[in-house]
C-alpha positions as CSV (number, residue, x, y, z in Angstrom):
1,X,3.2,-0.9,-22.4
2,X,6.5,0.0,-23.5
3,X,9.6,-0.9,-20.7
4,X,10.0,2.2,-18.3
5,X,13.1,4.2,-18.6
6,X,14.2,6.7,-16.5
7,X,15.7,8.6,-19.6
8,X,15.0,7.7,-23.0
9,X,17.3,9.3,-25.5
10,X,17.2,6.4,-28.1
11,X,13.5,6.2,-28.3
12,X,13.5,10.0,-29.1
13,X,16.5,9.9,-31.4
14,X,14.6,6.7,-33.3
15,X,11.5,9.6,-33.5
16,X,14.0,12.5,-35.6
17,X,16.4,9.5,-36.8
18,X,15.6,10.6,-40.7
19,X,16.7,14.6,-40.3
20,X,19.3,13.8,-37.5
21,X,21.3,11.5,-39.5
22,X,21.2,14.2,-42.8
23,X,22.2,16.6,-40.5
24,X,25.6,14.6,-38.9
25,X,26.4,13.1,-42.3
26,X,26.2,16.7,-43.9
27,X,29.0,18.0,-41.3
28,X,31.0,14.9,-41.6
29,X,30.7,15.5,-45.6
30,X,32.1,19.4,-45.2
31,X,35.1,17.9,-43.3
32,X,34.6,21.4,-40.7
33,X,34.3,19.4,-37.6
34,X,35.4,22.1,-34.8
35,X,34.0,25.4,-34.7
36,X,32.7,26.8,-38.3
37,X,29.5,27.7,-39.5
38,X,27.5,24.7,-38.1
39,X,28.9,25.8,-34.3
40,X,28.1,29.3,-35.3
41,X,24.8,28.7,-37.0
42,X,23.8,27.0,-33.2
43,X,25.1,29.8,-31.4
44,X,23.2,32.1,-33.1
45,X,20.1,30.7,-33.0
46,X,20.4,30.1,-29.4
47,X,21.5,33.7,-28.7
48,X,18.2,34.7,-30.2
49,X,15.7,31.7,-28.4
50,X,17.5,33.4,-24.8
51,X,17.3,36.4,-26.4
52,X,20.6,37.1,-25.2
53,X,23.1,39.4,-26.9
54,X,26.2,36.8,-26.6
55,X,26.4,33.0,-26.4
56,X,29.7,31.5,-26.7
57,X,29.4,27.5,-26.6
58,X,32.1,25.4,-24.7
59,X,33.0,21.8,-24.4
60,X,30.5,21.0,-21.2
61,X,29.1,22.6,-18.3
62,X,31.6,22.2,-15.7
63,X,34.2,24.1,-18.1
64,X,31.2,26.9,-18.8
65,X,31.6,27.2,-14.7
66,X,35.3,27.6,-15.0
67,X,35.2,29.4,-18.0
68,X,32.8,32.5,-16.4
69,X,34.6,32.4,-13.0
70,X,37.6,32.8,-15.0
71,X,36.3,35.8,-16.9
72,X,36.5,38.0,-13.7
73,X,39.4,38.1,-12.8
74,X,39.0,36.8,-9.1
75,X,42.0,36.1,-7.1
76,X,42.8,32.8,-5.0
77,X,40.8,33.2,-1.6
78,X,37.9,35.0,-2.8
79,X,34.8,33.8,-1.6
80,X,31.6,32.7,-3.9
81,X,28.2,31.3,-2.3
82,X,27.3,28.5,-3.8
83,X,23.9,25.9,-3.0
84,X,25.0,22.2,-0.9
85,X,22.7,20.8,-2.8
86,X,24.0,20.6,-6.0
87,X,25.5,18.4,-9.0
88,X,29.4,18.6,-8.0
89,X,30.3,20.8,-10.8
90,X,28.9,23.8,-9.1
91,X,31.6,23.8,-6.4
92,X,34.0,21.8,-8.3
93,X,34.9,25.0,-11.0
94,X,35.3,27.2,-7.5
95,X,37.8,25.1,-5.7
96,X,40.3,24.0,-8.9
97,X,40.7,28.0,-9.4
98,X,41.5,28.6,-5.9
99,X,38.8,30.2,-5.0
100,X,36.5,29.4,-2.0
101,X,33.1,28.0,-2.1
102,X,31.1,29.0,0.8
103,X,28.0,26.8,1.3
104,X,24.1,27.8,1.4
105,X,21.2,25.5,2.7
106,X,18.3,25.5,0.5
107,X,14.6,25.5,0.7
108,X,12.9,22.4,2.0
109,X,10.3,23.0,-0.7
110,X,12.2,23.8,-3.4
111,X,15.5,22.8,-3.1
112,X,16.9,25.9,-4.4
113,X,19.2,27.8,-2.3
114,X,17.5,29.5,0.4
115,X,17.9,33.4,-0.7
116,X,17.3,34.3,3.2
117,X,21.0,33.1,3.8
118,X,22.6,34.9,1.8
119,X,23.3,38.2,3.4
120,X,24.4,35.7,6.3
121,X,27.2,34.3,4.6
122,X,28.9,37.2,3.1
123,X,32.1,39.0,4.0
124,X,34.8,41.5,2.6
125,X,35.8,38.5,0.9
126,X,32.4,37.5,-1.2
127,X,32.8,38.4,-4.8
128,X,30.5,36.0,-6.4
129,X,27.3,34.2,-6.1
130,X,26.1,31.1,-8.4
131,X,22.5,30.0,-8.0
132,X,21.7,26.7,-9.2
133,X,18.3,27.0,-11.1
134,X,17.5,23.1,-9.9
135,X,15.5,20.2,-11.3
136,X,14.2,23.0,-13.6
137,X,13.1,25.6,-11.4
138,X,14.6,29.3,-11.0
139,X,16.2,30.6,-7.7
140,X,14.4,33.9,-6.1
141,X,16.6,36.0,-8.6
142,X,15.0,39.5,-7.6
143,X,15.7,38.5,-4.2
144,X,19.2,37.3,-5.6
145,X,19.9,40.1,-7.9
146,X,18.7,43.0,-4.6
147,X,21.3,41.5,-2.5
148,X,23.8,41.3,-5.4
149,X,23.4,44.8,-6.1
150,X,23.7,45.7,-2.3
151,X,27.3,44.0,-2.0
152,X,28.3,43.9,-5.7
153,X,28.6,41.0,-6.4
154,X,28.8,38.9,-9.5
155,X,26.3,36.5,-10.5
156,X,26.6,33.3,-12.1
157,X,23.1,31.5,-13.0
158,X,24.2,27.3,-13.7
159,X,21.4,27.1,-15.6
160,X,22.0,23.8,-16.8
161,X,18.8,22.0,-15.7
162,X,16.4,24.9,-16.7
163,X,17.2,26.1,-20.1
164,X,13.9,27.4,-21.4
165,X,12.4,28.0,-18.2
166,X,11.5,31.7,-17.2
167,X,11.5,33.4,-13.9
168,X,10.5,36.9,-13.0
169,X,13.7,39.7,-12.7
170,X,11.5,43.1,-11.4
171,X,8.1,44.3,-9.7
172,X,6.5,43.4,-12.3
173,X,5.5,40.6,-13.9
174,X,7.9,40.9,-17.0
175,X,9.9,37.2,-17.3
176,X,13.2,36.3,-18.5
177,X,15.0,33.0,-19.4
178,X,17.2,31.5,-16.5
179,X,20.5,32.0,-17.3
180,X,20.0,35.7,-18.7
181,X,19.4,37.5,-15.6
182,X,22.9,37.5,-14.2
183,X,26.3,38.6,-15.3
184,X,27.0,35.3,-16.7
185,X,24.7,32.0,-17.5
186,X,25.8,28.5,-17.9
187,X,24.3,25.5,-19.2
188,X,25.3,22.0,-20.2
189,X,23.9,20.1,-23.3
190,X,24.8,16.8,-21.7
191,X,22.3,14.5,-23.4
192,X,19.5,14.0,-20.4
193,X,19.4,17.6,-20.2
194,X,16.3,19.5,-21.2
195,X,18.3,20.5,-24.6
196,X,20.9,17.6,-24.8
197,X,23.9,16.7,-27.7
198,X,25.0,13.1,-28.5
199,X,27.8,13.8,-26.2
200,X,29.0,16.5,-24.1
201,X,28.7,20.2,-24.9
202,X,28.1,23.9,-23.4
203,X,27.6,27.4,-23.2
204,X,27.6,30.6,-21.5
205,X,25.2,33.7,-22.0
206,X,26.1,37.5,-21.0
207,X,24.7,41.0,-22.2
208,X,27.9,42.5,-21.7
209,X,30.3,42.6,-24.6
210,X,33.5,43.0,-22.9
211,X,32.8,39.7,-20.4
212,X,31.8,37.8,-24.0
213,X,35.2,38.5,-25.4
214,X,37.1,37.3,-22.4
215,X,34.9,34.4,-22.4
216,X,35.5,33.7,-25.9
217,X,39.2,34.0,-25.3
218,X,39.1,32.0,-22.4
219,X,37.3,29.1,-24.2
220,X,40.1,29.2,-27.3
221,X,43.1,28.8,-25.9
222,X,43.4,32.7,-25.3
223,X,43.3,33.8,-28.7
224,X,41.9,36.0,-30.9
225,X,43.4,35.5,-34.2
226,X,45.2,31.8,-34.8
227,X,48.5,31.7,-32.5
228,X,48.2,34.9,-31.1
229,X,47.9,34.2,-27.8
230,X,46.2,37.1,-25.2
231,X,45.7,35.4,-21.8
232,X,46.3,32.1,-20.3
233,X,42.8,29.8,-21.6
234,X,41.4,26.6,-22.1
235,X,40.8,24.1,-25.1
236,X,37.4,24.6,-24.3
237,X,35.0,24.2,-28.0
238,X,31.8,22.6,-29.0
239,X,32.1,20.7,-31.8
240,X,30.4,20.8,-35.1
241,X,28.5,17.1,-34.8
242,X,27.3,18.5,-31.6
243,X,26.3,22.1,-32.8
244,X,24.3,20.5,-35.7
245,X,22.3,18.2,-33.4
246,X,21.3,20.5,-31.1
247,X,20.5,22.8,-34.2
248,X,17.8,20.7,-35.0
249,X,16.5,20.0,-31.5
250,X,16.7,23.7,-30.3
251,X,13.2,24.8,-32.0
252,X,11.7,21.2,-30.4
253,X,13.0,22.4,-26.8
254,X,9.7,23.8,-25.9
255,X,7.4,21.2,-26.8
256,X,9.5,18.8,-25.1
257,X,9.2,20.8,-21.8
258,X,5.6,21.3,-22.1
259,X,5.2,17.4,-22.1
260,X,7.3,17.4,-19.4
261,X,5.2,19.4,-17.4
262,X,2.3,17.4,-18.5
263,X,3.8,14.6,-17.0
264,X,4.2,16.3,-14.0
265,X,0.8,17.9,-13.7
266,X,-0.2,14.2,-14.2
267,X,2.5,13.2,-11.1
268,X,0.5,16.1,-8.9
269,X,-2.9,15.0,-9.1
270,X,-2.2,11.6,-8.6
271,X,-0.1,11.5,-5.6
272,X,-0.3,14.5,-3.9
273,X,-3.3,13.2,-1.8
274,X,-0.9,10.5,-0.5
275,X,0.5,11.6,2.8
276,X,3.3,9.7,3.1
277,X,5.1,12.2,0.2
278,X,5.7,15.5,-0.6
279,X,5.1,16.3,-4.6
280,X,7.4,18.9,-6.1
281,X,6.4,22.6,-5.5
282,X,6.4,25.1,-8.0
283,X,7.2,28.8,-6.9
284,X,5.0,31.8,-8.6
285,X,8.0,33.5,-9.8
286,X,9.5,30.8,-12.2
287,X,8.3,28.7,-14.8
288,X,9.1,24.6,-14.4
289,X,10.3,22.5,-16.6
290,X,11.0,19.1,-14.6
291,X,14.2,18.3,-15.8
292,X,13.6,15.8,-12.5
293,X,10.5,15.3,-11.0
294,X,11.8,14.7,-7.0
295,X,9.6,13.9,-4.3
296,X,10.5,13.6,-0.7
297,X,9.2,10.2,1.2
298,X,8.1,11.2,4.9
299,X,11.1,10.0,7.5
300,X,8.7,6.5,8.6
301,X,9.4,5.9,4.5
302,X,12.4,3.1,4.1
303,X,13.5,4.6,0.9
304,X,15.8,1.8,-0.3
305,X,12.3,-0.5,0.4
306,X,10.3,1.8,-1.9
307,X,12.6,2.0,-4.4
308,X,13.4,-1.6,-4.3
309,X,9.4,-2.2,-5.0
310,X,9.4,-0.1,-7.4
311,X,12.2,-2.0,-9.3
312,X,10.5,-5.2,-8.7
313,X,7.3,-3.3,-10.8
314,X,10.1,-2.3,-13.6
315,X,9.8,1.1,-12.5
316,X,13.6,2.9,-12.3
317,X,14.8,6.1,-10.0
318,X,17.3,7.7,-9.4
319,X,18.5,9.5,-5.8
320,X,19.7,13.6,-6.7
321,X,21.6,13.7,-4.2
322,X,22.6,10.9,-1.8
323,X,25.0,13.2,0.3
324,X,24.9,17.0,0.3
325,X,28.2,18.6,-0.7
326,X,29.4,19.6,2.5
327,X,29.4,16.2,3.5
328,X,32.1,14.9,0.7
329,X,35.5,14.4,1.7
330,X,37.0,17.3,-0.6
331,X,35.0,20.3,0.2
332,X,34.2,19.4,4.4
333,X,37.5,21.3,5.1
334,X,35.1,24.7,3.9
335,X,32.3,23.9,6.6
336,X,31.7,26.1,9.2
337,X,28.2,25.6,10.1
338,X,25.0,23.0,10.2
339,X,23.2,23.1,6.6
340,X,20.4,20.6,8.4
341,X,18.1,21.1,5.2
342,X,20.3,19.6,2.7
343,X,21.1,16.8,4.7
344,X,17.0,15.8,5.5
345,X,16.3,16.3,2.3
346,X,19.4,14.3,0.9
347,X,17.8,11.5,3.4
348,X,14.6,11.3,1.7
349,X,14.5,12.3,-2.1
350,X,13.8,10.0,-4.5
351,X,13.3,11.2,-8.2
352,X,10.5,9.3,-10.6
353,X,11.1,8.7,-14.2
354,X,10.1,12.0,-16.3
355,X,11.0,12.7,-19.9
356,X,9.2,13.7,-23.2
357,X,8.6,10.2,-24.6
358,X,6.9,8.8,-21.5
359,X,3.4,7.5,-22.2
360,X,0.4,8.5,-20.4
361,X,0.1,4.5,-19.7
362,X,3.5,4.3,-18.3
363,X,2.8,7.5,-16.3
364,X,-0.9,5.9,-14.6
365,X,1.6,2.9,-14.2
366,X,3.9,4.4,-12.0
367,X,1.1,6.3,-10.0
368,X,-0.9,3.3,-9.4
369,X,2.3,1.3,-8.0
370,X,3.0,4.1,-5.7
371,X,-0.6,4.5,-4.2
372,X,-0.6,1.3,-3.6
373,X,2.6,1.1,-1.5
374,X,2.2,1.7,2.4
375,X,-1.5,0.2,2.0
């Protein structure tokens, strides 16, 4: 059996070496190495997989967050709901453009934000709402988008751990990709993402024109033609090396979430009998693509002792998240209320190792260690 990883980019590199390595020579040959055709070719192509009528790709996913809460026009004060349970770039992008987040508990099941708070938490001062589509799996967005509608307010989708997932948008039982159904969509292509680069890299989708070409201004310095400068913006660009990697791994993306899930279905049957955990649960109006595969240990669970054990059987995890956001020292000054979900659940995750060039050995592996811990 091969040695476990928790992500294994090289071995899947070492799998496409052959037409990676043509492709990154190629762009270092043409000597176009930010922006150009290679960047655009990407875009493109992306644009039409979302089927999305703009994509404008950035340097990573934390400025895609900026970039979009940029793009309308919000002033310092205003308030934007964001999940507690959340990679820091999330609230991050709020708080360095002056704006403030205002946290959300999520589902205990889920860990997406819990929709039901949402009307709770707004006031005259809400302009914006970014749901976290997390470990792979969309937010309630007809719940989100009702409530949006209601109070007008814009929605960001951080889509950044669910690219090429689907959730339902109406009645019916029509799907979209996360990160379309909103004004805006973010991702990052950080490389243990679902769709990741060789480095760091980003993007943000909208259908409306006029947000695109803010957001492409935003992302270039504020310019539309070379020195003419239209608005204050950011040195924000993906590069061509980048582009032309995730070129080539763009049309594998949903094969490699399909195994994913396989792994995952694999995860379910084996454990979910064991009643010391709780397996991941997958909602009926979104697709899942286990960009993490989390499972919560029951409180009589030492978590460090399990994980220890399972190091000792050369099996890694990882702990998304050990602290809730509310809890770190830079954002408790926006607390007003108990989020007591968050915090349980921050208590008792524990994510297993899940990615496309796991072996079904090295899954049975890790299910037969588990089952027999607590024995």
């Amino acid at each position: 059996m091969k040695k476990i990883h928790m992500v294994d980019v090289v071995s899947q590199y070492e799998r496409y070496s052959s037409q990676i390595n043509k492709k990154v020579l190629d762009v270092i040959k043409s000597g176009c190495y930010i922006k150009g055709s290679e960047v655009e070719k990407f875009e493109k192509s992306l644009s039409t997989y979302l089927n999305s009528k703009h994509v404008i790709s950035c340097a990573n996913g934390t400025d895609a967050l900026s970039i979009a809460l940029m793009s309308l026009n919000l002033n310092a004060g205003d308030e934007v709901l964001v999940p507690t349970f959340t990679f820091v770039s999330t609230v991050e992008a709020v708080c360095l453009l002056g704006l403030k987040p205002v946290f959300l508990d999520i589902n205990p099941k889920t860990f997406l934000l819990d929709h039901k708070m949402v009307e709770t938490k707004i006031s005259h001062k809400t302009k914006a709402i970014i749901p976290v589509h997390l470990f792979g799996q969309c937010c309630d967005m007809q719940s989100i988008i009702s409530i949006a509608k209601k109070f007008q307010l814009f929605i960001i989708e951080d889509a950044a751990q669910s690219l090429g997932s689907k959730c339902l948008y109406n009645s019916t039982l029509n799907k979209k990709f996360s990160g379309t159904l909103g004004h805006i969509g973010i991702t990052s292509f950080y490389p243990s993402n679902n769709l990741g680069c060789f480095g760091d890299g980003g993007a943000l989708f909208t259908q409306n024109k006029e947000l695109a070409d803010k957001i492409y201004l935003l992302a270039n310095h504020g310019q539309k033609e070379r020195y003419i400068y239209d608005t204050i913006g950011l040195n924000s660009r993906l590069d061509a090396l980048q582009a032309a990697v995730l070129s080539f791994k763009l049309p594998l993306l949903d094969s490699f979430n399909k195994l994913r899930q396989k792994i995952a279905q694999q995860y379910n049957t084996r454990l979910k009998s064991l009643s010391w955990l709780t397996v991941p649960i997958t909602i009926n109006s979104s697709d899942h693509i286990y960009h993490q595969y989390s499972i919560i240990l029951d409180s009589q669970i030492n978590r460090l002792d399990f994980q220890n054990y399972l190091s000792e059987n050369g099996i890694p995890t990882m702990i998304y998240y050990p602290k809730p956001l509310h809890k770190q020292r830079p954002y408790m000054h926006f607390v007003t209320n108990q989020l007591p979900i968050a915090e349980m659940i921050c208590e008792n995750i524990i994510s297993l190792p899940i990615h496309p060039e796991m072996e079904n050995d090295q899954v049975q592996f890790i299910c037969d260690k588990i089952q027999k811990y607590n024995n």
